[in-house]
TIFI-47594 format. One record per residue (C-alpha): residue number from 1; residue in three letters; x, y, z. Coordinates in nm, 2 decimals, decimal comma, m for minus. Layout:
% TIFI-47594
> NUM  ALA  X  Y  Z
...
***
This chain:
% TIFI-47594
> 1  UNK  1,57  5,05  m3,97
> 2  UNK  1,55  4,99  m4,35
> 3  UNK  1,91  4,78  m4,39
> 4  UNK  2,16  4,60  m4,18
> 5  UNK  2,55  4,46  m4,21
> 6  UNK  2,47  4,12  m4,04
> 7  UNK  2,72  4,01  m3,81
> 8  UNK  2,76  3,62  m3,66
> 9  UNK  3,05  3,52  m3,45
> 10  UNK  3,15  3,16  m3,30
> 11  UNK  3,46  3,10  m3,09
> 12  UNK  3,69  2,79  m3,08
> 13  UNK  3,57  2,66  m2,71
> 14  UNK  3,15  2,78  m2,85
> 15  UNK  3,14  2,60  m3,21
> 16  UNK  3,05  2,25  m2,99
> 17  UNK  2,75  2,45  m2,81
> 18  UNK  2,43  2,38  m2,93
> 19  UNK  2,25  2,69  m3,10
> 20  UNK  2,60  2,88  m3,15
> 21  UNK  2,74  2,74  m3,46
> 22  UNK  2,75  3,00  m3,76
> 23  UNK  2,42  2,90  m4,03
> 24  UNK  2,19  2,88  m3,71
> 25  UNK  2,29  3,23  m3,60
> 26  UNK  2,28  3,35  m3,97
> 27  UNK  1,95  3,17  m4,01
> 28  UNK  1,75  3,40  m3,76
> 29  UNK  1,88  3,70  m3,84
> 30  UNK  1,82  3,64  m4,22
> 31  UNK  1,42  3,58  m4,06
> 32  UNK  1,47  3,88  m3,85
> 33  UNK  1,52  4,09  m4,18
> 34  UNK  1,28  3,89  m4,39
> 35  UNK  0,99  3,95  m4,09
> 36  UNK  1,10  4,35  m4,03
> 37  UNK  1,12  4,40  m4,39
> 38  UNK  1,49  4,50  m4,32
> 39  UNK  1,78  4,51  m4,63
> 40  UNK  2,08  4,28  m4,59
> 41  UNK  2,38  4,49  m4,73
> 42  UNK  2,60  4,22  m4,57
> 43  UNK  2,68  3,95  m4,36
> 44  UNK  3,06  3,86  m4,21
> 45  UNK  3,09  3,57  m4,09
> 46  UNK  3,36  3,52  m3,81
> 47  UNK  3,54  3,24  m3,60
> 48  UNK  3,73  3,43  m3,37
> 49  UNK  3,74  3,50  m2,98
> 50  UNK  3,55  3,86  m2,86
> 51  UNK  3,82  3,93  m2,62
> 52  UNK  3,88  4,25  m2,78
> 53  UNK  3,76  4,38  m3,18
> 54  UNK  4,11  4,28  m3,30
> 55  UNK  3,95  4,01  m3,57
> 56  UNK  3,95  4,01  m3,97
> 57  UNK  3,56  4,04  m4,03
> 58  UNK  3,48  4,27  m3,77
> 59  UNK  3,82  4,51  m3,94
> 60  UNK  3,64  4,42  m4,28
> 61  UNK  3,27  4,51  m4,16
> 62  UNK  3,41  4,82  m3,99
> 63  UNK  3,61  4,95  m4,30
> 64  UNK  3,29  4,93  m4,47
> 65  UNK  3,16  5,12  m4,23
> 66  UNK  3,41  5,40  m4,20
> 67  UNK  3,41  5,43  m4,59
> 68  UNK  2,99  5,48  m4,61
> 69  UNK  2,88  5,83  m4,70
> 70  UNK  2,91  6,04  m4,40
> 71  UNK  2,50  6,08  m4,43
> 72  UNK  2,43  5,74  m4,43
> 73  UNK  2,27  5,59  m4,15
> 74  UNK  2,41  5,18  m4,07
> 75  UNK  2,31  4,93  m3,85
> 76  UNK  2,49  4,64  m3,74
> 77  UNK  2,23  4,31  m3,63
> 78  UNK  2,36  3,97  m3,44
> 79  UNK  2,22  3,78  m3,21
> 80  UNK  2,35  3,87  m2,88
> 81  UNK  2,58  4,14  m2,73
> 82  UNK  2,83  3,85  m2,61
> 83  UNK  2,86  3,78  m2,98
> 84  UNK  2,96  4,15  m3,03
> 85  UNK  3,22  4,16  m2,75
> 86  UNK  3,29  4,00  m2,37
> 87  UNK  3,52  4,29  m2,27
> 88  UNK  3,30  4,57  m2,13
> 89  UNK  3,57  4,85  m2,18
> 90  UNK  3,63  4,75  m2,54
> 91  UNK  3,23  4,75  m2,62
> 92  UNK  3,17  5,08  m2,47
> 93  UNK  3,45  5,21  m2,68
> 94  UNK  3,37  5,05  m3,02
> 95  UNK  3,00  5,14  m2,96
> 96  UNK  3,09  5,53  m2,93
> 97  UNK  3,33  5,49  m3,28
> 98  UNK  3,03  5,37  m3,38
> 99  UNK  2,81  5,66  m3,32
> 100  UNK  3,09  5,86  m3,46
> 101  UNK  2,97  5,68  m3,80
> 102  UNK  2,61  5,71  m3,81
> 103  UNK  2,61  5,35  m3,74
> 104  UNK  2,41  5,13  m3,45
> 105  UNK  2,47  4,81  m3,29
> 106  UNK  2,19  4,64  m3,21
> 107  UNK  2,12  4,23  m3,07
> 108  UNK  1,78  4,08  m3,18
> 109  UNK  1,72  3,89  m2,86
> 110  UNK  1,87  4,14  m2,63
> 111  UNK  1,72  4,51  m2,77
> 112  UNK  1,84  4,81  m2,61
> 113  UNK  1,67  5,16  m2,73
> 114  UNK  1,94  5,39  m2,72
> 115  UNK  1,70  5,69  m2,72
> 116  UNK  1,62  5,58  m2,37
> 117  UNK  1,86  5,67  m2,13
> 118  UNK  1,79  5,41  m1,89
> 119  UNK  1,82  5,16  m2,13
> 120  UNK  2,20  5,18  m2,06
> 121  UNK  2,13  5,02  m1,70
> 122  UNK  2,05  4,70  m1,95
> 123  UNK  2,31  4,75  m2,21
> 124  UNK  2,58  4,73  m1,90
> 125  UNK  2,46  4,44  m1,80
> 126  UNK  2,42  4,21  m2,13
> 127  UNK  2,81  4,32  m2,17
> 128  UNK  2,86  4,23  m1,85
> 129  UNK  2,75  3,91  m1,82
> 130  UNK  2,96  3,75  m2,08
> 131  UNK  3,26  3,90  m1,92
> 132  UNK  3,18  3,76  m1,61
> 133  UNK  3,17  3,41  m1,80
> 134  UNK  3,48  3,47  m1,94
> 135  UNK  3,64  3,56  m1,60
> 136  UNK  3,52  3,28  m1,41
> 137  UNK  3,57  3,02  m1,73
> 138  UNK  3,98  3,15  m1,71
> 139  UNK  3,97  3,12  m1,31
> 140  UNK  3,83  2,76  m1,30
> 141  UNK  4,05  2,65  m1,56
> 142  UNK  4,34  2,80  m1,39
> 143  UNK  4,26  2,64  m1,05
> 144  UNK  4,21  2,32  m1,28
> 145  UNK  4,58  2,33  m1,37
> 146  UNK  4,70  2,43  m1,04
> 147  UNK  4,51  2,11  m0,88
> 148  UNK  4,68  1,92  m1,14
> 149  UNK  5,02  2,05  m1,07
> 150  UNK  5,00  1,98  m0,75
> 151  UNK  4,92  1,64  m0,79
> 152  UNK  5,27  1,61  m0,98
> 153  UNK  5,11  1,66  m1,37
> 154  UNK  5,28  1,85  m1,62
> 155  UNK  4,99  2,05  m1,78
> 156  UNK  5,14  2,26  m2,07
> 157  UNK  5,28  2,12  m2,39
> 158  UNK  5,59  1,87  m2,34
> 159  UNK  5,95  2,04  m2,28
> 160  UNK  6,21  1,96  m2,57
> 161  UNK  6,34  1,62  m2,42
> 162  UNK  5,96  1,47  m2,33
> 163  UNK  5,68  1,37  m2,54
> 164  UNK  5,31  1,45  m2,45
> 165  UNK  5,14  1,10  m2,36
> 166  UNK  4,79  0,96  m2,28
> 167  UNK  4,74  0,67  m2,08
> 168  UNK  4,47  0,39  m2,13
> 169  UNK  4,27  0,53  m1,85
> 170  UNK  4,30  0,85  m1,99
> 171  UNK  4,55  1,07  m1,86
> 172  UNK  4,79  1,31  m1,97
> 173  UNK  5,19  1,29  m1,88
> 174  UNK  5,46  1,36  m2,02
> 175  UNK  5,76  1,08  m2,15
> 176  UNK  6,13  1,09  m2,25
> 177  UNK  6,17  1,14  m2,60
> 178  UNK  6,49  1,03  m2,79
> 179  UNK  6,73  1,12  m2,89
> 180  UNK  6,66  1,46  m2,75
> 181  UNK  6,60  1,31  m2,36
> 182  UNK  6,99  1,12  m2,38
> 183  UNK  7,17  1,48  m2,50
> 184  UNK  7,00  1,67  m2,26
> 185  UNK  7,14  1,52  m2,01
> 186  UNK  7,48  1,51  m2,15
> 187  UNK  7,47  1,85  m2,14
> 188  UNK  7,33  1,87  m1,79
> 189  UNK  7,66  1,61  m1,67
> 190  UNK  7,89  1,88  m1,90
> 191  UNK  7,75  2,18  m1,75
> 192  UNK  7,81  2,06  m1,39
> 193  UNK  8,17  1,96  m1,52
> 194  UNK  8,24  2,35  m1,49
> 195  UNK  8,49  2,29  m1,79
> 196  UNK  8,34  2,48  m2,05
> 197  UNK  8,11  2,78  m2,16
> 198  UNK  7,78  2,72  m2,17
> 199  UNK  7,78  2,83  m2,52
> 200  UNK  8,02  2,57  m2,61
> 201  UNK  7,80  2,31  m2,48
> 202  UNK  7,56  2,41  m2,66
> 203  UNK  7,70  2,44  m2,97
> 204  UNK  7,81  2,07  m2,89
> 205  UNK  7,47  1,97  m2,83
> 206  UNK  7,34  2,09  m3,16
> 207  UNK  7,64  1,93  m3,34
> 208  UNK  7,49  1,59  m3,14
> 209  UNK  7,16  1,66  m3,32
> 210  UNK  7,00  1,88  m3,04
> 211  UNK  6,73  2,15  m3,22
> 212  UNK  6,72  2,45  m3,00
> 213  UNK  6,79  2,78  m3,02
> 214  UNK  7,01  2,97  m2,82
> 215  UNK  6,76  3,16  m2,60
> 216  UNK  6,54  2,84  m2,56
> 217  UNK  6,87  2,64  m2,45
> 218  UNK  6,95  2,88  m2,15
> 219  UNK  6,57  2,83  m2,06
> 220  UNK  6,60  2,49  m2,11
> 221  UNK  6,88  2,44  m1,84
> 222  UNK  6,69  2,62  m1,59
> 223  UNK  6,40  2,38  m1,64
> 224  UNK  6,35  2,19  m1,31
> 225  UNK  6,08  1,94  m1,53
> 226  UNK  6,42  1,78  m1,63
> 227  UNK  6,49  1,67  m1,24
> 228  UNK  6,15  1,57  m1,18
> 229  UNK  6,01  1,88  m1,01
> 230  UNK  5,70  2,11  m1,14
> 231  UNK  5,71  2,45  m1,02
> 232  UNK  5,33  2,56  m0,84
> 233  UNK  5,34  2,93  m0,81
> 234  UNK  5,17  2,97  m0,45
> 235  UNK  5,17  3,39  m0,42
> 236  UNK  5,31  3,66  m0,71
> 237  UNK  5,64  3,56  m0,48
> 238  UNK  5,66  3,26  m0,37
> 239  UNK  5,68  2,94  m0,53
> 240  UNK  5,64  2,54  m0,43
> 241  UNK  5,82  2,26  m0,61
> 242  UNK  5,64  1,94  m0,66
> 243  UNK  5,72  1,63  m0,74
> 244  UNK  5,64  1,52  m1,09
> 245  UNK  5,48  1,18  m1,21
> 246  UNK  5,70  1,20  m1,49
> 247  UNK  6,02  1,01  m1,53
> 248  UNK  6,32  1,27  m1,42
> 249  UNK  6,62  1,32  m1,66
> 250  UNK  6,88  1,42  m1,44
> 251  UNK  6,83  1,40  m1,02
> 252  UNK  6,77  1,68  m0,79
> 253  UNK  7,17  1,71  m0,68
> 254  UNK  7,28  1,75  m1,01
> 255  UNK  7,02  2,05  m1,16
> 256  UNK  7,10  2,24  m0,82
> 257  UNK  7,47  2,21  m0,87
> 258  UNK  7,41  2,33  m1,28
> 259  UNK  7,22  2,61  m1,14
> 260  UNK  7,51  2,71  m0,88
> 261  UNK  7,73  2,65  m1,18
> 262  UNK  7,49  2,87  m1,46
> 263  UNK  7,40  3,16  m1,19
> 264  UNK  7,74  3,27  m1,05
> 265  UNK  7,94  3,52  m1,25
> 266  UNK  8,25  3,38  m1,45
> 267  UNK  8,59  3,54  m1,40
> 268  UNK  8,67  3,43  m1,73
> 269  UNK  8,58  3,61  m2,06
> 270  UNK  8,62  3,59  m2,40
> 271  UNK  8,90  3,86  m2,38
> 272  UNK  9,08  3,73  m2,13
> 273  UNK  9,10  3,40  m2,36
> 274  UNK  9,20  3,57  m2,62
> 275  UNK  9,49  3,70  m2,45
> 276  UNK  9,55  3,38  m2,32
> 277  UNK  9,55  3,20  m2,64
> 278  UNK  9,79  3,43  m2,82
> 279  UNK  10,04  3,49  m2,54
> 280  UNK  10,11  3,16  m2,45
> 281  UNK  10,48  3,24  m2,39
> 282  UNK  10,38  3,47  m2,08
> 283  UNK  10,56  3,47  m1,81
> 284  UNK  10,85  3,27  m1,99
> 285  UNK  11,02  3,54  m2,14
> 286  UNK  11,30  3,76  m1,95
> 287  UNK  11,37  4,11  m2,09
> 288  UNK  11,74  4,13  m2,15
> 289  UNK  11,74  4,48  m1,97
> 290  UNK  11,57  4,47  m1,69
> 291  UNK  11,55  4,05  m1,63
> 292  UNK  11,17  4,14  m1,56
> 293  UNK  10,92  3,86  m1,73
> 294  UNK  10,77  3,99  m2,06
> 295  UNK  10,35  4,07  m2,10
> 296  UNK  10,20  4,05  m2,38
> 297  UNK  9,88  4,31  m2,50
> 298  UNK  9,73  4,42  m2,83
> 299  UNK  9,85  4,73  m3,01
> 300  UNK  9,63  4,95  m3,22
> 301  UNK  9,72  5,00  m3,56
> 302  UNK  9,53  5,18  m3,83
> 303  UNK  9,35  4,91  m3,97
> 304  UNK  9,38  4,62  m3,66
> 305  UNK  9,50  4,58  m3,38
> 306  UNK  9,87  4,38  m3,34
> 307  UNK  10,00  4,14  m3,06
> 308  UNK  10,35  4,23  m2,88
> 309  UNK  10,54  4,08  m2,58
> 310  UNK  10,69  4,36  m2,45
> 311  UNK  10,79  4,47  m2,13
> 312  UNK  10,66  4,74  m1,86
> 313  UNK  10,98  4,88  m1,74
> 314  UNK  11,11  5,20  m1,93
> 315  UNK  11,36  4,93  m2,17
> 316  UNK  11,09  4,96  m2,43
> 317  UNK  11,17  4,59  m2,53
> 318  UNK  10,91  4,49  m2,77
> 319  UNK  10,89  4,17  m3,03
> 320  UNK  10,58  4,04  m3,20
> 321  UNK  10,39  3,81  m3,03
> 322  UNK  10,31  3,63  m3,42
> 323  UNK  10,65  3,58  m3,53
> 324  UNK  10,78  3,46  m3,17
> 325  UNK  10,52  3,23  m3,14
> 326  UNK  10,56  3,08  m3,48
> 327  UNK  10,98  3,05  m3,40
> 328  UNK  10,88  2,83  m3,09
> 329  UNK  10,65  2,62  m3,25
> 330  UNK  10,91  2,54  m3,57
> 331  UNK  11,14  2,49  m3,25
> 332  UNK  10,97  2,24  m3,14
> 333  UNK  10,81  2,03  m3,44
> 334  UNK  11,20  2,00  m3,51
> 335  UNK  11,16  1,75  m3,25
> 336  UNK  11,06  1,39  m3,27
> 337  UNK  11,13  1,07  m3,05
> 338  UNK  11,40  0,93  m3,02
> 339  UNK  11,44  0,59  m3,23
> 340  UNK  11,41  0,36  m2,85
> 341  UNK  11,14  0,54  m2,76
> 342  UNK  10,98  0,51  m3,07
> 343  UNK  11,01  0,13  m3,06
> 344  UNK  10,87  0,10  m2,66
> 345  UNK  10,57  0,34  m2,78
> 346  UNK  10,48  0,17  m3,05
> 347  UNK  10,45  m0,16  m2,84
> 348  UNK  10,21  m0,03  m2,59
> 349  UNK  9,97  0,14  m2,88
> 350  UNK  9,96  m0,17  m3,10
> 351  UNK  9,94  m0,39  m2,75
> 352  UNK  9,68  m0,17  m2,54
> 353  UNK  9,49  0,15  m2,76
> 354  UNK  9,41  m0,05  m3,04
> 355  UNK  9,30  m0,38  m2,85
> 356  UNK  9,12  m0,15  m2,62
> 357  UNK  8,92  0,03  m2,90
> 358  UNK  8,82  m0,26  m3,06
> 359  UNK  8,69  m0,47  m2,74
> 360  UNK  8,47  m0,11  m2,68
> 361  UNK  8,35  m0,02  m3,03
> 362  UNK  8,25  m0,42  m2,99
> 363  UNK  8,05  m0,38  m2,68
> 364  UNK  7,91  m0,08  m2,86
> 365  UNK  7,83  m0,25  m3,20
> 366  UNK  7,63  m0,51  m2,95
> 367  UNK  7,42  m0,22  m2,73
> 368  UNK  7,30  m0,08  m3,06
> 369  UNK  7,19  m0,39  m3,19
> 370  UNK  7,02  m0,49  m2,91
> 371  UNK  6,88  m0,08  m2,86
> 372  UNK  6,73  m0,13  m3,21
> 373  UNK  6,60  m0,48  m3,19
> 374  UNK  6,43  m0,33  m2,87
> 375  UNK  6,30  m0,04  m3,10
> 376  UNK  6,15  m0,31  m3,35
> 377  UNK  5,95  m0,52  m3,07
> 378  UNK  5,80  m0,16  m2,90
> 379  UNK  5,70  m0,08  m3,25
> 380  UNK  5,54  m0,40  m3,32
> 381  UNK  5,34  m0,42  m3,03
> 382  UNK  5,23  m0,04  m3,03
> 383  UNK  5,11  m0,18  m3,33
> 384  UNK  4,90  m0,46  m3,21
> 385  UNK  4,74  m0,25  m2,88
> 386  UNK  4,67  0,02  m3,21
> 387  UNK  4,48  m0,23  m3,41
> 388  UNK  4,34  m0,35  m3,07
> 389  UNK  4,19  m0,02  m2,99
> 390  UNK  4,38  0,04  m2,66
> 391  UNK  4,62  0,28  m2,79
> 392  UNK  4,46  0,59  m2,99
> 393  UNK  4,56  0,70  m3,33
> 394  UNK  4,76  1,04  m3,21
> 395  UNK  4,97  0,81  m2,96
> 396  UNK  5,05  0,58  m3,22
> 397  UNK  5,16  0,83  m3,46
> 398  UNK  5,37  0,98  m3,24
> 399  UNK  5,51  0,69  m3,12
> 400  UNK  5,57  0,56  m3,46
> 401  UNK  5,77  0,94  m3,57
> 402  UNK  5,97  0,87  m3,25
> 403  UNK  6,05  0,50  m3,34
> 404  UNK  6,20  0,61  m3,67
> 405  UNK  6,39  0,86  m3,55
> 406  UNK  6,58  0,66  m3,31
> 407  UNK  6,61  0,36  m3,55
> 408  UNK  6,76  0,62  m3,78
> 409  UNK  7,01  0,73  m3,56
> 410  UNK  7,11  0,36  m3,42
> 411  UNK  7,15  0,28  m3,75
> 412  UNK  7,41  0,56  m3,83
> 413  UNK  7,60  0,47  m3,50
> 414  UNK  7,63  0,14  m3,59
> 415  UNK  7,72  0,20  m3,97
> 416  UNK  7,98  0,45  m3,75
> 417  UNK  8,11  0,15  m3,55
> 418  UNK  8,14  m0,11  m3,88
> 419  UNK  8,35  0,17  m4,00
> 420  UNK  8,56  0,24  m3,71
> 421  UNK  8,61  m0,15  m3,68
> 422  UNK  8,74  m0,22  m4,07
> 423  UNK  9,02  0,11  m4,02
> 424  UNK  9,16  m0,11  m3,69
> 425  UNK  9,11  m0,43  m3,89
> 426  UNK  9,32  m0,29  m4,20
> 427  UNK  9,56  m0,14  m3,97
> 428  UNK  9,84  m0,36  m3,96
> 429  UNK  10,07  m0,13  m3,78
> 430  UNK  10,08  0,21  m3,74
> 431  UNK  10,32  0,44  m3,90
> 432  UNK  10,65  0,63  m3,78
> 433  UNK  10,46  0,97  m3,89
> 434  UNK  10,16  0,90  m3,67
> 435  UNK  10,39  0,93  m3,31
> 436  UNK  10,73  1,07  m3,45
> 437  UNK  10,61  1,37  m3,53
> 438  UNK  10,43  1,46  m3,19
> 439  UNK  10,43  1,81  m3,20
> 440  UNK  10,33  1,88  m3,55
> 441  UNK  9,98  1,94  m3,42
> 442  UNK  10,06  2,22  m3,20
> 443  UNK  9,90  2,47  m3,34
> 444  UNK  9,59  2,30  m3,25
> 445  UNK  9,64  2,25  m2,86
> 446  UNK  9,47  2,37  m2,65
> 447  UNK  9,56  2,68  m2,45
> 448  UNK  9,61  2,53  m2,11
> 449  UNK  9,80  2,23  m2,29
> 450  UNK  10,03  2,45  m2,48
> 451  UNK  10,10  2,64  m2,14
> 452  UNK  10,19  2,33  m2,01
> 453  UNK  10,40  2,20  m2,29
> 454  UNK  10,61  2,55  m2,27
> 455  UNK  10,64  2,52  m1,88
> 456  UNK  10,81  2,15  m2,03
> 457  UNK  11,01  2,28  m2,28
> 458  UNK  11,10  2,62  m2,20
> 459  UNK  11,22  2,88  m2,47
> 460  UNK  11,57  3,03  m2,40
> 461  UNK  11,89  3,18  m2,57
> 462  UNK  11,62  3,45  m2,73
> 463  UNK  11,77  3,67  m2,95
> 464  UNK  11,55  3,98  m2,96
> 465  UNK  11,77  4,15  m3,23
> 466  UNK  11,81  3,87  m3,47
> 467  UNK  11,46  3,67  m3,35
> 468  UNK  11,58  3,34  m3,28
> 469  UNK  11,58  3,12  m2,97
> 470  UNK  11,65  2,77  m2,85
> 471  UNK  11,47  2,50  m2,64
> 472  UNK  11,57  2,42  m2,31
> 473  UNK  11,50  1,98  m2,26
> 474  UNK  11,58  1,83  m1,90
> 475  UNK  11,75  1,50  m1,90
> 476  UNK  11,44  1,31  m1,86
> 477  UNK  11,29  1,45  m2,22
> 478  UNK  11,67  1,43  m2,40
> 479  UNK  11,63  1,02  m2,38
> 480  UNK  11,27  1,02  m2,55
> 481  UNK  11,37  1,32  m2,76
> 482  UNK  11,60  1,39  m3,05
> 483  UNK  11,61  1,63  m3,33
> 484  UNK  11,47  1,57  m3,67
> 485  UNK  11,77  1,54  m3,95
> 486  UNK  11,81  1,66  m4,32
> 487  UNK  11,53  1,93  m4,24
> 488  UNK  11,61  2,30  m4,37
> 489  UNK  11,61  2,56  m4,10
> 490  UNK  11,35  2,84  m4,20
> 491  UNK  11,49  3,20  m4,13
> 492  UNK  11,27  3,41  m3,89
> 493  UNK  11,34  3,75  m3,92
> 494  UNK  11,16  3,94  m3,58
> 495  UNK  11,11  4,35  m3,54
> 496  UNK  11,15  4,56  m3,22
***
């Protein structure tokens, strides 16, 4: 052996062992040569786990390698085979690429003649033995974190919602953070609501200031951390739920319901509220042939598709589900209370809403004070127990990132609330517009609300041929009710 690549290698969990770290390993080899009279061509120098040969340096060293003359004989020195792998499959194969290069691995404290076939007995077991470290290293630390689990410690890094906390004595567990802990569980008491989609909720929840994506949130809601509970895994099938040290989010009752509610299958889709939403007038309108109630579907054109009531009997009655829908709705914002009405309204907003509002944005301007003069003391003494020594450096860090983000956002609520509270103070009375015109926001409703509002006030008198119709008022809505004056009526023209 005339000259050698040299190759040292330290791990994250070996660079604290004594006799490991990178000079003193590149210290004996360089002696090794010097004593041997051996050329250095090289030396790579690598911090990586041996696992398998997937690191930078050993890819450099071994492109060297692969790009020597095909005559030239390499060798490759380092201390000891565990620093050239800990996986004996992986060795055995790197070794015979290797020997497809002319090149030789060899350890200094560890020799192995490869000209000796019995020296393999040896080789298999220096590659063993650090595979067999490895293997019981990754078995004791998992039995580590399954003891810890089952004594109710959260182990891994902190959910979205918690913060990861050390205690004076030492341990590890896991807090609420805000503002993240409070929307999580406002989306945990939506979600067991059953009112709306989960990826409305979501959507929500990011609005509220909630930073998750859409694959973590549906993990996130099947997280049973949030209740209190830390899954153990006792077999490959079965699992144990124990009870966490932590402080729960939400209780037991209400994850299982969310789960109940998140697992079963919805009947509704997005298609059938699309239908839903644009034929609103279903089951309302009478064909003039048949008296059968009109559906509504989509009809393919030949560059979109187009909505159309029509009916399924053989009359071929048809009218476009756009144009009818528009008719109703300039029906009906023709219509606006009725001057009494207006009057008695008025009374009980100006009486009740607005005193009520007030008295609550109040009580709310008082909770976020006192919420951030709370904020302000836990800073301060986090403070003191820091300059005291009892709290360490990383705690207080974190602790001080979470204080400002929750004094941020109290602030904002409560600039919110000053806000709120000058508009009702400037308000002296509210105007005719703001409850005359009640249906002028129609178009907005929601679908169930605009179902109910036609079931109210049905259409009738509907003119297929000329597209228009009337609306049909009980006697109960023609004393709050009367029809808006010197207000041209807009021609609808309608196709069949």
């Amino acid at each position: 052996m005339k000259t050698a690549y040299l190759y040292v290698r330290v791990s994250t969990d070996e660079q604290k062992r004594k006799g490991y770290s990178l000079p003193e390993q590149e210290d004996r080899l360089l002696k090794y040569c010097k004593y041997n009279n051996i050329e250095v061509k090289g030396i790579y120098r690598e911090d990586f786990s041996a696992k398998n040969f997937n690191r930078p340096e050993w890819k450099s060293l071994f492109t060297t390698i692969k790009h020597k003359s095909p005559k030239e004989e390499a060798n490759i020195l380092f201390i000891k085979w565990d620093r050239f792998s800990r996986n004996v499959e992986y060795a055995y194969e790197m070794i015979g690429m290797l020997r497809k290069y002319k090149t030789t691995a060899m350890a200094i404290d560890q020799p192995v003649d490869f000209s000796v076939p019995e020296s393999t007995v040896m080789l298999a077991v220096y590659l063993s033995v650090p595979e067999a470290e490895n293997s019981r290293r990754a078995q004791n630390t998992a039995n580590g974190i399954r003891r810890a689990k089952l004594m109710g410690r959260y182990t891994n890094k902190a959910p979205l919602g918690f913060i990861n906390m050390t205690l004076l004595d030492g341990k590890k567990i896991i807090a609420p953070k805000q503002p993240e802990a409070e929307i999580i569980k406002w989306v945990f008491h939506q979600l067991s609501k059953n009112i709306h989609k989960i990826e409305e909720i979501r959507k929500m929840a990011t609005d509220k200031g909630l930073i998750c994506s859409r694959s973590h949130f549906f993990r996130l809601i099947r997280n049973p951390v949030y209740c209190g509970l830390i899954p153990v895994n006792i077999s490959a099938e079965e699992q144990q739920m124990i009870k966490g040290m932590h402080e729960a989010l939400i209780s037991e009752s209400q994850f299982y319901d969310v789960q109940r509610i998140v697992t079963t299958k919805r009947q509704v889709t997005a298609k059938a509220d699309t239908l839903k939403e644009t034929f609103f007038l279903r089951g309302f309108l009478i064909c003039p042939h048949c008296n059968q109630k009109l559906s509504g579907s989509f009809s393919k054109g030949k560059t979109k598709k187009y909505p159309y009531y029509h009916c399924h009997g053989r009359c071929k009655t048809r009218i476009n589900a756009i144009l009818l829908n528009e008719c109703y709705q300039n029906k009906l914002q023709e219509l606006i209370l009725s001057n009494n009405a207006a009057e008695l309204f008025s009374s009980i907003l100006e009486d009740q809403n607005i005193k009520t509002q007030k008295t609550n944005y109040l009580h709310e301007r008082m909770l976020a004070e006192r919420k951030l003069k709370e904020e302000g003391l836990t800073l301060s003494q986090a403070r003191k127990l820091f300059v005291a020594r009892i709290l360490k450096l990383d705690d207080y860090n974190e602790l001080k990132k979470e204080n400002q983000v929750n004094s941020q956002c109290l602030k904002k609520e409560l600039r919110n609330i000053n806000t709120k509270l000058r508009d009702i103070d400037r308000q002296e009375q509210l105007e005719d517009k703001l409850f005359l015109d009640l249906f002028q926001g129609f178009s907005e409703f929601d679908t169930a609300d605009k179902k109910h509002l036609v079931s109210l006030i049905p259409p009738v008198d509907i003119d297929y041929q000329k597209g228009s119709l009337s609306l049909d008022l009980n006697d109960a809505l023609l004393k709050v009710l009367s029809k808006k004056t010197n207000r041209k009526n807009k021609k609808n023209e309608f196709y069949l």
